[in-house]
N, CA, C and O atoms as a GROMACS GRO file, in nm:
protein
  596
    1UNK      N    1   9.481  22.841   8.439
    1UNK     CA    2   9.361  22.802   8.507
    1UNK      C    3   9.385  22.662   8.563
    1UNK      O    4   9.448  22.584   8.492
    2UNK      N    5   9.340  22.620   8.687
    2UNK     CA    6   9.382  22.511   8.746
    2UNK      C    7   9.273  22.429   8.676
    2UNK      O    8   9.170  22.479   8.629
    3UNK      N    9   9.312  22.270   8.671
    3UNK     CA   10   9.225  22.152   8.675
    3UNK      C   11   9.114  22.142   8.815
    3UNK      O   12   9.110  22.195   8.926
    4UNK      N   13   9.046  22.062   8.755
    4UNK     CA   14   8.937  22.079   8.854
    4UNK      C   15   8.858  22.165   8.927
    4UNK      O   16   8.789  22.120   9.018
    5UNK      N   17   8.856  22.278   8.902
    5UNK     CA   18   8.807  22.412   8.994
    5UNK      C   19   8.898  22.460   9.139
    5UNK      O   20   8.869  22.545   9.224
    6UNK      N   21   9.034  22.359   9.127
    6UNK     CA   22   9.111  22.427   9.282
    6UNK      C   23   9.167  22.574   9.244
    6UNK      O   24   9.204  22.606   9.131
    7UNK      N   25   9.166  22.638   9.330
    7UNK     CA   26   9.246  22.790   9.326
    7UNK      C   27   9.333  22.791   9.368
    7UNK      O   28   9.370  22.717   9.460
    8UNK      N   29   9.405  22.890   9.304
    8UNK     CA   30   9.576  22.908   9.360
    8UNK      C   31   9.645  22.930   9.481
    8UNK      O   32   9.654  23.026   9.558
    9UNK      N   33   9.686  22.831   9.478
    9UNK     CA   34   9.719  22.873   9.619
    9UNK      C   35   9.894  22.842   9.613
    9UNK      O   36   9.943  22.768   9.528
   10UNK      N   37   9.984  22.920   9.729
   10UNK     CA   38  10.129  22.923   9.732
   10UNK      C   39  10.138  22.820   9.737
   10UNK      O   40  10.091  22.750   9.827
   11UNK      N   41  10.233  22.761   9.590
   11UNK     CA   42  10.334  22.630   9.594
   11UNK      C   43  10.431  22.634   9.703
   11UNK      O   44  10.504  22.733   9.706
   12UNK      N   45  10.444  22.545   9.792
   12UNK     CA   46  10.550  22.548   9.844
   12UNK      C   47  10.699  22.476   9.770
   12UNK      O   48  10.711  22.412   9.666
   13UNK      N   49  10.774  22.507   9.846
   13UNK     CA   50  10.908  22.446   9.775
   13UNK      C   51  10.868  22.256   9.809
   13UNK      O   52  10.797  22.215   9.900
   14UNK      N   53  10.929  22.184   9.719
   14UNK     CA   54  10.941  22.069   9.761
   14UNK      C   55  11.060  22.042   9.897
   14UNK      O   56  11.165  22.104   9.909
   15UNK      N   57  11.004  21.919  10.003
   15UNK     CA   58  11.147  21.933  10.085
   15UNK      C   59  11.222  21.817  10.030
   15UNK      O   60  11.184  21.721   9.963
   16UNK      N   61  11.347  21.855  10.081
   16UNK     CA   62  11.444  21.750  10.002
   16UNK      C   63  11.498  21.696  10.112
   16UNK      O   64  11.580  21.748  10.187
   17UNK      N   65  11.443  21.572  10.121
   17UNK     CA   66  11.489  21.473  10.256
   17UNK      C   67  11.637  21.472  10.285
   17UNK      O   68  11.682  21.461  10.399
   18UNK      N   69  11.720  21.488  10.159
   18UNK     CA   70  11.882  21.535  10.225
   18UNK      C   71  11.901  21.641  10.299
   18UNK      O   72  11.986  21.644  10.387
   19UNK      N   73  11.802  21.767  10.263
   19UNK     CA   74  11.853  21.854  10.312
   19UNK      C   75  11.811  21.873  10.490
   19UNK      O   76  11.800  21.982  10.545
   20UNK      N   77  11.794  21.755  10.549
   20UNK     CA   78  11.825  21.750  10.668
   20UNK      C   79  11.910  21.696  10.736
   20UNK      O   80  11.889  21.683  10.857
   21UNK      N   81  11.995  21.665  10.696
   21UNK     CA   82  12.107  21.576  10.722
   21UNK      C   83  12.132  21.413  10.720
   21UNK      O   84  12.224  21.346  10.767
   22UNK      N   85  12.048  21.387  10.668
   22UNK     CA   86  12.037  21.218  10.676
   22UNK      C   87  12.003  21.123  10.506
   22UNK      O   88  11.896  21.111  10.445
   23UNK      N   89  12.084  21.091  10.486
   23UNK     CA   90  12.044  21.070  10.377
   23UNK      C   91  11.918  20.908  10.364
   23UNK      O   92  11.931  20.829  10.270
   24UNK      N   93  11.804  20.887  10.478
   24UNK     CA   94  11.742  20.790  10.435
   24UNK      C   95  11.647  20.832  10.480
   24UNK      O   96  11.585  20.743  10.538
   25UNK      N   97  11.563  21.001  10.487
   25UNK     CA   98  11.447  21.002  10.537
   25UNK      C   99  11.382  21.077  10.596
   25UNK      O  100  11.301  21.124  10.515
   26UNK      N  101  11.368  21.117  10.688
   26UNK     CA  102  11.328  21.272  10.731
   26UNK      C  103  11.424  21.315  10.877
   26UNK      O  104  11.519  21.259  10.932
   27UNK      N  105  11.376  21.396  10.897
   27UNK     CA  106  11.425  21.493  11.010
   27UNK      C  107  11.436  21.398  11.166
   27UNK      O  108  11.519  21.426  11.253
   28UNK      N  109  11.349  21.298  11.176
   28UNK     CA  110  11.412  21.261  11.308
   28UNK      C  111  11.458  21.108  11.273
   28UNK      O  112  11.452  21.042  11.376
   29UNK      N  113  11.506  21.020  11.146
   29UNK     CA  114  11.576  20.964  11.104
   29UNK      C  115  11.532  20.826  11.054
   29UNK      O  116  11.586  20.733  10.993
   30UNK      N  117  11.406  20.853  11.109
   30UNK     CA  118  11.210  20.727  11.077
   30UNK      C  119  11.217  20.738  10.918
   30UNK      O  120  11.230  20.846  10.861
   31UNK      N  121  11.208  20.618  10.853
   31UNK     CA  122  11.190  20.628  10.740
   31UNK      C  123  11.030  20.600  10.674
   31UNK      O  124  10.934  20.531  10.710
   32UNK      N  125  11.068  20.729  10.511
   32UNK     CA  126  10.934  20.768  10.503
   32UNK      C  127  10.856  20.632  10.489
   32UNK      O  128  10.893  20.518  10.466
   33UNK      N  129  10.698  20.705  10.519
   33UNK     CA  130  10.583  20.593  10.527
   33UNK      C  131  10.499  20.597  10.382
   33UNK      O  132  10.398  20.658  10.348
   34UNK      N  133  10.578  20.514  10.322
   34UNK     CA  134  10.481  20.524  10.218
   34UNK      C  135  10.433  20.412  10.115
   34UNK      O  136  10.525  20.369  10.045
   35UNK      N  137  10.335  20.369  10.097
   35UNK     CA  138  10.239  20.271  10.052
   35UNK      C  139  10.343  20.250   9.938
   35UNK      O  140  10.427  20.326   9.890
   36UNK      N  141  10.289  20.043   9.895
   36UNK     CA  142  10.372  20.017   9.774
   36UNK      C  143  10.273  19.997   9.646
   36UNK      O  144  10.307  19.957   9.534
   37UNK      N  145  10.106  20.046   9.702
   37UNK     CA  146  10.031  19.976   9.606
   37UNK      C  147   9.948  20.163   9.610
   37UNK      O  148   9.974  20.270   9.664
   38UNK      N  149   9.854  20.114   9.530
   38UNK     CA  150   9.749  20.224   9.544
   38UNK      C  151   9.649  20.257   9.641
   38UNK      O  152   9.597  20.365   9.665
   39UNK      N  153   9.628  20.119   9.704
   39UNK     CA  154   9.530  20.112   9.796
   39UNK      C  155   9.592  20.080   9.906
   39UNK      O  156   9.526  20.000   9.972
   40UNK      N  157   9.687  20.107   9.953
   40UNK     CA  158   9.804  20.004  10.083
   40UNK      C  159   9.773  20.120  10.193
   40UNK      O  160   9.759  20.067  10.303
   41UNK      N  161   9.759  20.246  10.199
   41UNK     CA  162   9.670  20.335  10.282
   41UNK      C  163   9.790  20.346  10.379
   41UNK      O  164   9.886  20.269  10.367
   42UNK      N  165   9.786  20.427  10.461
   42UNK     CA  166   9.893  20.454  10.578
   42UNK      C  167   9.862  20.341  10.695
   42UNK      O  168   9.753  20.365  10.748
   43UNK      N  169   9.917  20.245  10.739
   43UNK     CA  170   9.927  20.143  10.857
   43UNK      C  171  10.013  20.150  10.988
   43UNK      O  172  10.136  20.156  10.986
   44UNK      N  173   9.960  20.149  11.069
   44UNK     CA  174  10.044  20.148  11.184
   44UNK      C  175  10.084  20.004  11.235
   44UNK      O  176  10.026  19.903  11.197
   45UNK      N  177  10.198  20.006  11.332
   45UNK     CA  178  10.187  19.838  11.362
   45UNK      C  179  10.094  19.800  11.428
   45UNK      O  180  10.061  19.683  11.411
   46UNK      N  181  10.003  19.896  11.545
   46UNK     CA  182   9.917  19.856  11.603
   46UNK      C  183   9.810  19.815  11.490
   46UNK      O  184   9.758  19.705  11.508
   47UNK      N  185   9.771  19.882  11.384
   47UNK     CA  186   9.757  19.758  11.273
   47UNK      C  187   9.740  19.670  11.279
   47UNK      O  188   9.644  19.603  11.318
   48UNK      N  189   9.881  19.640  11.221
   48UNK     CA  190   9.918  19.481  11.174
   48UNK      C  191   9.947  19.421  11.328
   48UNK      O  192  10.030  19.332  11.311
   49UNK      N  193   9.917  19.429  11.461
   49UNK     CA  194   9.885  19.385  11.572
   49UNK      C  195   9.730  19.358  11.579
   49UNK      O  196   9.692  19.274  11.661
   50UNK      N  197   9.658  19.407  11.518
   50UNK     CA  198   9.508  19.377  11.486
   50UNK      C  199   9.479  19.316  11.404
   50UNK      O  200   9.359  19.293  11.384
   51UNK      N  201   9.539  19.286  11.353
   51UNK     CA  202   9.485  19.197  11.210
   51UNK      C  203   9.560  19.082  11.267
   51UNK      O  204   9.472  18.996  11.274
   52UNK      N  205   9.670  19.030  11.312
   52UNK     CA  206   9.705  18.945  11.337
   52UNK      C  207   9.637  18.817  11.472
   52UNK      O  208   9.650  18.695  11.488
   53UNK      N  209   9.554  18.944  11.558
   53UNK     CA  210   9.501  18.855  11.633
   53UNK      C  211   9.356  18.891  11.589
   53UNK      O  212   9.275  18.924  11.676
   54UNK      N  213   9.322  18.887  11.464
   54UNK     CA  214   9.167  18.865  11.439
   54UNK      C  215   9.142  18.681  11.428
   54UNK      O  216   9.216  18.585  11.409
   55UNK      N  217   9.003  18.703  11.450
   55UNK     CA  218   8.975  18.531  11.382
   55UNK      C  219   9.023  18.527  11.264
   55UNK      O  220   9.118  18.449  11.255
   56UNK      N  221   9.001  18.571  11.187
   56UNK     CA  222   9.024  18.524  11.011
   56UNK      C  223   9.179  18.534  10.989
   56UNK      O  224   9.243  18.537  10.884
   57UNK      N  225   9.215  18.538  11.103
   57UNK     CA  226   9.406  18.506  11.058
   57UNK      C  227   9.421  18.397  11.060
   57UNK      O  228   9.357  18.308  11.116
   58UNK      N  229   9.547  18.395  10.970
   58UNK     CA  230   9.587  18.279  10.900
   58UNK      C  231   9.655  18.217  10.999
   58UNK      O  232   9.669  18.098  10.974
   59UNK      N  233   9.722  18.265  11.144
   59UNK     CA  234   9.796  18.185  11.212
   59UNK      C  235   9.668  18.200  11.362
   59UNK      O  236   9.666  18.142  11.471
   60UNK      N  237   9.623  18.249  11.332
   60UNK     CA  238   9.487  18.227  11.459
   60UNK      C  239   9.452  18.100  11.508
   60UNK      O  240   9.413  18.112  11.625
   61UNK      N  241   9.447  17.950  11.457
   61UNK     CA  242   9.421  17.857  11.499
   61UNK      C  243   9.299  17.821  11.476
   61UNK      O  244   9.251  17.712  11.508
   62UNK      N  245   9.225  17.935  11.404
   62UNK     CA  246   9.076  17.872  11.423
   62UNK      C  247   9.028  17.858  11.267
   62UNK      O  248   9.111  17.846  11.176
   63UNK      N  249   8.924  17.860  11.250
   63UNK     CA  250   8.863  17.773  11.091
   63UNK      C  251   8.785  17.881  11.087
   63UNK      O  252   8.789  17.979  11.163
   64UNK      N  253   8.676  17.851  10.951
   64UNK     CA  254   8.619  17.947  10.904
   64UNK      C  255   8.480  17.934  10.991
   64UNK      O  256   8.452  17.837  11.061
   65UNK      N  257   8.411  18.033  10.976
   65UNK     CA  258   8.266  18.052  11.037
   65UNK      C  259   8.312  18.018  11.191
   65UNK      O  260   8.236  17.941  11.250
   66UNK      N  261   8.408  18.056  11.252
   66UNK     CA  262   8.449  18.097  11.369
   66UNK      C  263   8.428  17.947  11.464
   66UNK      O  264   8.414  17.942  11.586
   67UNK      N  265   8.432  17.847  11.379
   67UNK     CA  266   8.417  17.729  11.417
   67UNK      C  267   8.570  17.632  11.456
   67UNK      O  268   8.603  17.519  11.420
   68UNK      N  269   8.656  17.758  11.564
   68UNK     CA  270   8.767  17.710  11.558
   68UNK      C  271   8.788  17.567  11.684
   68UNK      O  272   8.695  17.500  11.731
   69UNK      N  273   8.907  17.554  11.710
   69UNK     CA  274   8.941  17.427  11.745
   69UNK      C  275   9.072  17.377  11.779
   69UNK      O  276   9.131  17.390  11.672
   70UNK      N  277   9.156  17.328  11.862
   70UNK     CA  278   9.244  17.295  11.846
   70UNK      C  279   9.276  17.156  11.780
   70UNK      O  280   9.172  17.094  11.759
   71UNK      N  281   9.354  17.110  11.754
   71UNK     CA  282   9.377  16.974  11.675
   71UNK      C  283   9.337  16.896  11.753
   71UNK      O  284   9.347  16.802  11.674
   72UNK      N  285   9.292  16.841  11.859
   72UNK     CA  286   9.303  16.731  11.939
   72UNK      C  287   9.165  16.761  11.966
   72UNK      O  288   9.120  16.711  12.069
   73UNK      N  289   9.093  16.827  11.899
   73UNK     CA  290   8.939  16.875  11.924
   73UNK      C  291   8.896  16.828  11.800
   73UNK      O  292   8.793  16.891  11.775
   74UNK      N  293   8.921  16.746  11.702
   74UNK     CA  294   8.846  16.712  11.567
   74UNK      C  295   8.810  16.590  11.560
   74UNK      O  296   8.781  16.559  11.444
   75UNK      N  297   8.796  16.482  11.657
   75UNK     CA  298   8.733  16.376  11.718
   75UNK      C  299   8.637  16.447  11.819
   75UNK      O  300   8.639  16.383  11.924
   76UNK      N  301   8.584  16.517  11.823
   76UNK     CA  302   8.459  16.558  11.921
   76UNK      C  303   8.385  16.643  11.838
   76UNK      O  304   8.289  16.705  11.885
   77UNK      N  305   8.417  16.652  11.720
   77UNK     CA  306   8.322  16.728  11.644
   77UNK      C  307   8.214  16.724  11.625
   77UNK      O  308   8.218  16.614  11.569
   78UNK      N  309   8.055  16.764  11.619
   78UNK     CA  310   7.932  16.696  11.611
   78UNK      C  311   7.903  16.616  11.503
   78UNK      O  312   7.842  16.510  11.493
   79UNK      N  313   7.965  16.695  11.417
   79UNK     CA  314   7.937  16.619  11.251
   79UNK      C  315   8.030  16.523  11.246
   79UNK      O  316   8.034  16.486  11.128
   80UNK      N  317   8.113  16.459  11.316
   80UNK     CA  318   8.181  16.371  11.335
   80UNK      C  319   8.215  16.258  11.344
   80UNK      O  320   8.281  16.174  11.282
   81UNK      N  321   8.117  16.278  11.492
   81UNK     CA  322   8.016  16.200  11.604
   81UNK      C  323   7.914  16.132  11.475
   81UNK      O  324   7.924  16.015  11.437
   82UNK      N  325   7.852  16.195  11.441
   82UNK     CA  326   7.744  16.149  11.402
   82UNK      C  327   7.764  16.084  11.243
   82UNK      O  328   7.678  16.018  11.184
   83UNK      N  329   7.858  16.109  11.207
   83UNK     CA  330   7.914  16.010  11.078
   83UNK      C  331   7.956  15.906  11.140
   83UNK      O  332   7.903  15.800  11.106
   84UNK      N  333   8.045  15.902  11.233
   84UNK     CA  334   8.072  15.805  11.329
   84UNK      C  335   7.970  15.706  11.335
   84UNK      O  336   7.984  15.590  11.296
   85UNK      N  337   7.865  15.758  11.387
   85UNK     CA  338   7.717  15.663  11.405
   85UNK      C  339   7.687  15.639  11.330
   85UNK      O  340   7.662  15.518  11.327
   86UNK      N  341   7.658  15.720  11.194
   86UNK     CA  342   7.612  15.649  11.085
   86UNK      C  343   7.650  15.548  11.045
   86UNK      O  344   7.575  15.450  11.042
   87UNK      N  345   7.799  15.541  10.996
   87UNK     CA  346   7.944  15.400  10.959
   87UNK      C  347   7.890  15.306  11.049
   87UNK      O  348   7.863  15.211  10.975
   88UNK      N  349   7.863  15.280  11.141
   88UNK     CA  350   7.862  15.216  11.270
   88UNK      C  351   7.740  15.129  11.258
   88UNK      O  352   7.741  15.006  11.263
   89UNK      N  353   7.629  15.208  11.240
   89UNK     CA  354   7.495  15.156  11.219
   89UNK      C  355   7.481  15.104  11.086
   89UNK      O  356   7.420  14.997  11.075
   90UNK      N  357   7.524  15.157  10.990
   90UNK     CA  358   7.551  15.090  10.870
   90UNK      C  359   7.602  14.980  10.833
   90UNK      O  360   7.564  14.906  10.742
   91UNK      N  361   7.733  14.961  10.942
   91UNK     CA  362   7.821  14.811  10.933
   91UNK      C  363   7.757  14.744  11.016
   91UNK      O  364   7.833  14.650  11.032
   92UNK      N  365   7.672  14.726  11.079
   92UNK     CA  366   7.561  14.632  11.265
   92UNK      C  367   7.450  14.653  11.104
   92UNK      O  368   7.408  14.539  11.123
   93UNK      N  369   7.382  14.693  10.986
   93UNK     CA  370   7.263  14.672  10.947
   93UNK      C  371   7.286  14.597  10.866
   93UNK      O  372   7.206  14.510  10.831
   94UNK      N  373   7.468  14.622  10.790
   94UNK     CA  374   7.531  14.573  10.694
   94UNK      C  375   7.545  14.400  10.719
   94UNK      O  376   7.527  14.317  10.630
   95UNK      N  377   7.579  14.373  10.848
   95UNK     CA  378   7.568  14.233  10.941
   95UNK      C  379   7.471  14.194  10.929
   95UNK      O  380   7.451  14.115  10.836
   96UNK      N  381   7.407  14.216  10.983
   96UNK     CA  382   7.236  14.208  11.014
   96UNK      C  383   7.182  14.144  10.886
   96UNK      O  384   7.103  14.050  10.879
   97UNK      N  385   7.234  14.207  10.794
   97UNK     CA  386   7.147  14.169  10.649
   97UNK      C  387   7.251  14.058  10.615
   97UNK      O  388   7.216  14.012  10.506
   98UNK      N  389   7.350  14.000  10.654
   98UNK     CA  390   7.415  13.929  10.569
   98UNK      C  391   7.401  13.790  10.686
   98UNK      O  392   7.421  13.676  10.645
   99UNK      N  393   7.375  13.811  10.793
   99UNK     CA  394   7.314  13.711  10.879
   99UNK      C  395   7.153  13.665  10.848
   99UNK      O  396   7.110  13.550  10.851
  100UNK      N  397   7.086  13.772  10.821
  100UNK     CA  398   6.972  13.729  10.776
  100UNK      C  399   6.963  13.665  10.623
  100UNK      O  400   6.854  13.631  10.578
  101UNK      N  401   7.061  13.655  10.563
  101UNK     CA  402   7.084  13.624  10.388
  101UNK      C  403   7.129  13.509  10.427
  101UNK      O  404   7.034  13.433  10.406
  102UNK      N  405   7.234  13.434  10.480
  102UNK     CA  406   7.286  13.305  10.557
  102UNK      C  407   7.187  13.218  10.588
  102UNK      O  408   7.181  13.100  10.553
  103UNK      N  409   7.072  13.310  10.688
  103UNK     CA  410   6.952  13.213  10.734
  103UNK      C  411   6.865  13.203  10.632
  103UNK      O  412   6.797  13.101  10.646
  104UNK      N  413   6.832  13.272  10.524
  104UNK     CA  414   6.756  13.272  10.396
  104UNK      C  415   6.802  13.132  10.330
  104UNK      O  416   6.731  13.036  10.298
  105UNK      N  417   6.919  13.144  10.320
  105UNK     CA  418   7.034  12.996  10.247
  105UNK      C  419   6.979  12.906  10.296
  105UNK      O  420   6.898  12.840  10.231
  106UNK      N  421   7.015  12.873  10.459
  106UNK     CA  422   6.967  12.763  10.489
  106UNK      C  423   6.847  12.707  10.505
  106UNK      O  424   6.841  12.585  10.486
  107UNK      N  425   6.714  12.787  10.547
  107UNK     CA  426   6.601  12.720  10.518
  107UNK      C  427   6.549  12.702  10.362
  107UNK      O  428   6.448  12.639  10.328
  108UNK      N  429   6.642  12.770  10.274
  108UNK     CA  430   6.613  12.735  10.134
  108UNK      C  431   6.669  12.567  10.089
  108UNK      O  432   6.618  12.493  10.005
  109UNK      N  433   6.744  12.551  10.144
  109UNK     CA  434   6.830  12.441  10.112
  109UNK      C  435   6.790  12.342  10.208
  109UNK      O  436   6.819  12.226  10.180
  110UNK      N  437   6.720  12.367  10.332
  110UNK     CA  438   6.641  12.263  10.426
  110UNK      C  439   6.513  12.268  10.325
  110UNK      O  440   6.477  12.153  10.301
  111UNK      N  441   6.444  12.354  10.266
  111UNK     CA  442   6.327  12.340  10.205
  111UNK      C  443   6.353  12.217  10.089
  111UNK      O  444   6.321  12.099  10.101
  112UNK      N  445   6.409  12.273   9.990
  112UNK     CA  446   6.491  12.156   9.890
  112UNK      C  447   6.499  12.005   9.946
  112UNK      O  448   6.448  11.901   9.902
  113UNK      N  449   6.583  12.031  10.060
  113UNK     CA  450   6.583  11.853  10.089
  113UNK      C  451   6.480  11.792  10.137
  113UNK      O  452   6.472  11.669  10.133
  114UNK      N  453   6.378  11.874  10.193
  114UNK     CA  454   6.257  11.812  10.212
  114UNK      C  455   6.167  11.769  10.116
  114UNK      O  456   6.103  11.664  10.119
  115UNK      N  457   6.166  11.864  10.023
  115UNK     CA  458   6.095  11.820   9.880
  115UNK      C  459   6.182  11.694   9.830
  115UNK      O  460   6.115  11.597   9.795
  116UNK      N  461   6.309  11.683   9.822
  116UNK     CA  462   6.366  11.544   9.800
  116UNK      C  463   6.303  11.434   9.864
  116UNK      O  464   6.252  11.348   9.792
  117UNK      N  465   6.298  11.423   9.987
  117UNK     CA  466   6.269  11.346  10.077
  117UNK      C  467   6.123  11.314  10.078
  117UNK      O  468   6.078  11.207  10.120
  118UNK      N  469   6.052  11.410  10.032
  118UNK     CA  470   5.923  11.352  10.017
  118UNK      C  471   5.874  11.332   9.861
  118UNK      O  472   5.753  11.334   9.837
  119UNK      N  473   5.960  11.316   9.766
  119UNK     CA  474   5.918  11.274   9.628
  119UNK      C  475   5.994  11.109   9.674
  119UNK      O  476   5.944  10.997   9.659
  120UNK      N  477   6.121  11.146   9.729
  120UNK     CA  478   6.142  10.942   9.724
  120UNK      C  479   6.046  10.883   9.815
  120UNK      O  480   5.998  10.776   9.777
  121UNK      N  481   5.994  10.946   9.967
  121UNK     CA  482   5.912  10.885  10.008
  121UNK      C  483   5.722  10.867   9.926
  121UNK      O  484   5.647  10.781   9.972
  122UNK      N  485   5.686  10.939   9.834
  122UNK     CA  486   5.615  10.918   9.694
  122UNK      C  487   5.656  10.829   9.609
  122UNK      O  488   5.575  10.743   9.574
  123UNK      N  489   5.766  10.829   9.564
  123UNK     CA  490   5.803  10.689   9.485
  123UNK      C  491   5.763  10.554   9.534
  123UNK      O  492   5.703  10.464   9.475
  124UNK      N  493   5.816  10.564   9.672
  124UNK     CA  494   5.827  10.445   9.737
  124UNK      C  495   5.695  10.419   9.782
  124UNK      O  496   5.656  10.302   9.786
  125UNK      N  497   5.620  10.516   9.817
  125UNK     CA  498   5.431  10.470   9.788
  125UNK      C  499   5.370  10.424   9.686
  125UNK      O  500   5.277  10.345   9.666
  126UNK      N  501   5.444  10.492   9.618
  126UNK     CA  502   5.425  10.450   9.439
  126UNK      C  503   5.420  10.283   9.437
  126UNK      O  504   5.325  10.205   9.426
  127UNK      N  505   5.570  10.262   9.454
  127UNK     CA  506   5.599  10.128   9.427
  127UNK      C  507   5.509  10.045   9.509
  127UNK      O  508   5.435   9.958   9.463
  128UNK      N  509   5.520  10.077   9.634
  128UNK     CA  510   5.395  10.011   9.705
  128UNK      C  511   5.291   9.971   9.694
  128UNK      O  512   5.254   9.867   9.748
  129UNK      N  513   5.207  10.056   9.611
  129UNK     CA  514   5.094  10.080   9.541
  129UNK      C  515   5.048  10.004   9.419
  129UNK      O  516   4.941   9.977   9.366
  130UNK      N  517   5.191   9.980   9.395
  130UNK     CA  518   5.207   9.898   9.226
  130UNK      C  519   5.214   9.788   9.293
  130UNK      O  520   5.121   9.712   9.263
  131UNK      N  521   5.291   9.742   9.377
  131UNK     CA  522   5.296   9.606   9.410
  131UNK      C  523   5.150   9.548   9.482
  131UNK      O  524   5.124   9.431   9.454
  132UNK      N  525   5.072   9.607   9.559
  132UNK     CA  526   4.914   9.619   9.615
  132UNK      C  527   4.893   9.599   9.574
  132UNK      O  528   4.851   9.485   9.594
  133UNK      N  529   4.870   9.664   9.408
  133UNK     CA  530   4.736   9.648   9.272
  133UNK      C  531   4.785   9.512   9.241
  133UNK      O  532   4.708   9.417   9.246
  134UNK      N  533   4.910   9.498   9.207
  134UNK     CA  534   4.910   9.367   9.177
  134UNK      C  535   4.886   9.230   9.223
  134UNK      O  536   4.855   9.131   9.156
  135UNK      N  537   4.911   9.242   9.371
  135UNK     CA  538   4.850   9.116   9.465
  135UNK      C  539   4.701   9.126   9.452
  135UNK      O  540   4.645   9.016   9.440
  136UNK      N  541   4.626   9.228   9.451
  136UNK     CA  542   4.514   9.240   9.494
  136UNK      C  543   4.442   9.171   9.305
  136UNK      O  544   4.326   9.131   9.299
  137UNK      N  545   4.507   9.170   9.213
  137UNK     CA  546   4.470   9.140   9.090
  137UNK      C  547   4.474   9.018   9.059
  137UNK      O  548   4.377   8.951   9.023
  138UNK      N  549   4.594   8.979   9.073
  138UNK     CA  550   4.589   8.811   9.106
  138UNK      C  551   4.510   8.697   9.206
  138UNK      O  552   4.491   8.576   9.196
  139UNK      N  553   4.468   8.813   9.320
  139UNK     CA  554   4.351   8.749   9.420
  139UNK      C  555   4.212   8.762   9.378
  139UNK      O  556   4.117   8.702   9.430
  140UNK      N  557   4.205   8.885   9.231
  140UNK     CA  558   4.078   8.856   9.210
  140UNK      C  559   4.079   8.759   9.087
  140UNK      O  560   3.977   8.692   9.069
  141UNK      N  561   4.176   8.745   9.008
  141UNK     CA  562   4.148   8.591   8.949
  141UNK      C  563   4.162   8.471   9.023
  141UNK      O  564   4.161   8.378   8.942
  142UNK      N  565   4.176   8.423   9.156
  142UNK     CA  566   4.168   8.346   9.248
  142UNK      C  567   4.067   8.326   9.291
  142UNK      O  568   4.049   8.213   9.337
  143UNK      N  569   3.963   8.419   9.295
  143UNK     CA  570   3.828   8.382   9.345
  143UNK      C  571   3.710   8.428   9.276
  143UNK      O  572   3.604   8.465   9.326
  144UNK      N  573   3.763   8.416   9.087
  144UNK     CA  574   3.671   8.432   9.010
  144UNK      C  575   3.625   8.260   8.993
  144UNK      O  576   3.514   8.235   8.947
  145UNK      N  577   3.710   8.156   9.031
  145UNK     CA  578   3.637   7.992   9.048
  145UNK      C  579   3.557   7.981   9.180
  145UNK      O  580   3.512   7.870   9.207
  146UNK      N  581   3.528   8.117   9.291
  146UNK     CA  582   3.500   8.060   9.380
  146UNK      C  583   3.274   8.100   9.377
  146UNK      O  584   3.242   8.203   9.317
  147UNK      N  585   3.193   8.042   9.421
  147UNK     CA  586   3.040   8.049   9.376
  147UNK      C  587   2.975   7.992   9.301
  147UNK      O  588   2.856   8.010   9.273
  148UNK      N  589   3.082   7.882   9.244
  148UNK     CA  590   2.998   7.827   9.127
  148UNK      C  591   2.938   7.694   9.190
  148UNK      O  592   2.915   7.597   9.118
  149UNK      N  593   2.923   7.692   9.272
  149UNK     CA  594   2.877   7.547   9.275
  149UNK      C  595   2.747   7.508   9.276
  149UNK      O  596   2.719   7.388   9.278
   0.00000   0.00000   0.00000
């Protein structure tokens, strides 16, 4: 009884690739076609002429998601460009802030010397002030003899 439910049918003889005269293959001298894997399937070259000029070949030239390019095309890229700009604007904000930090310095340090400048010019009112009270103290014992007469 056969496996699987096939019915009998005439075995043929096996052919024996010698017995055509050639010892590498069949009858018109093409050698046999036959897969090295399980899944390798019968291929023609027109095939492997199709697969070779698909996008997703490896010697195709182009990248994935069909976003191909030649080499001298990866400076015009959009995402490129626009990192480009970013770096760019980043180093002009990067400036920007370190010019504006410079001018922060210096009116901090003009502020400072002005506060210097006006505590010695305070001192020196000070002293002024001290020396005033004192003339003006000695002039009023000067004319505590003056009414009596």
């Amino acid at each position: 009884m056969p496996l699987f439910g096939k019915s009998h049918r005439s075995q043929e003889p096996a052919h024996d690739d010698m017995a055509y005269g050639n010892g590498n293959g069949n009858a018109n001298g093409a050698a046999p076609n036959r897969s090295g894997s399980m899944f390798g399937g019968r291929r023609s070259a027109d095939d492997a002429r199709a697969r070779s000029a698909s996008p997703t070949s490896s010697s195709g030239g182009s990248s994935w998601f069909g976003r191909g390019s030649s080499p001298n095309d990866h400076g015009n890229d959009a995402t490129l460009i626009a990192a480009r700009e970013k770096v760019s604007s980043a180093g002009e904000a990067e400036r920007a802030a370190e010019r504006a930090l410079q001018q922060a310095r210096y009116a901090a340090r003009d502020a400072k010397e002005h506060v210097k400048v006006l505590e010695r010019e305070a001192v020196e009112d000070a002293r002024r002030a001290k020396a005033k009270q004192a003339e003006a103290k000695s002039m009023n014992k000067a004319t505590k003899g003056l009414g009596r007469i």
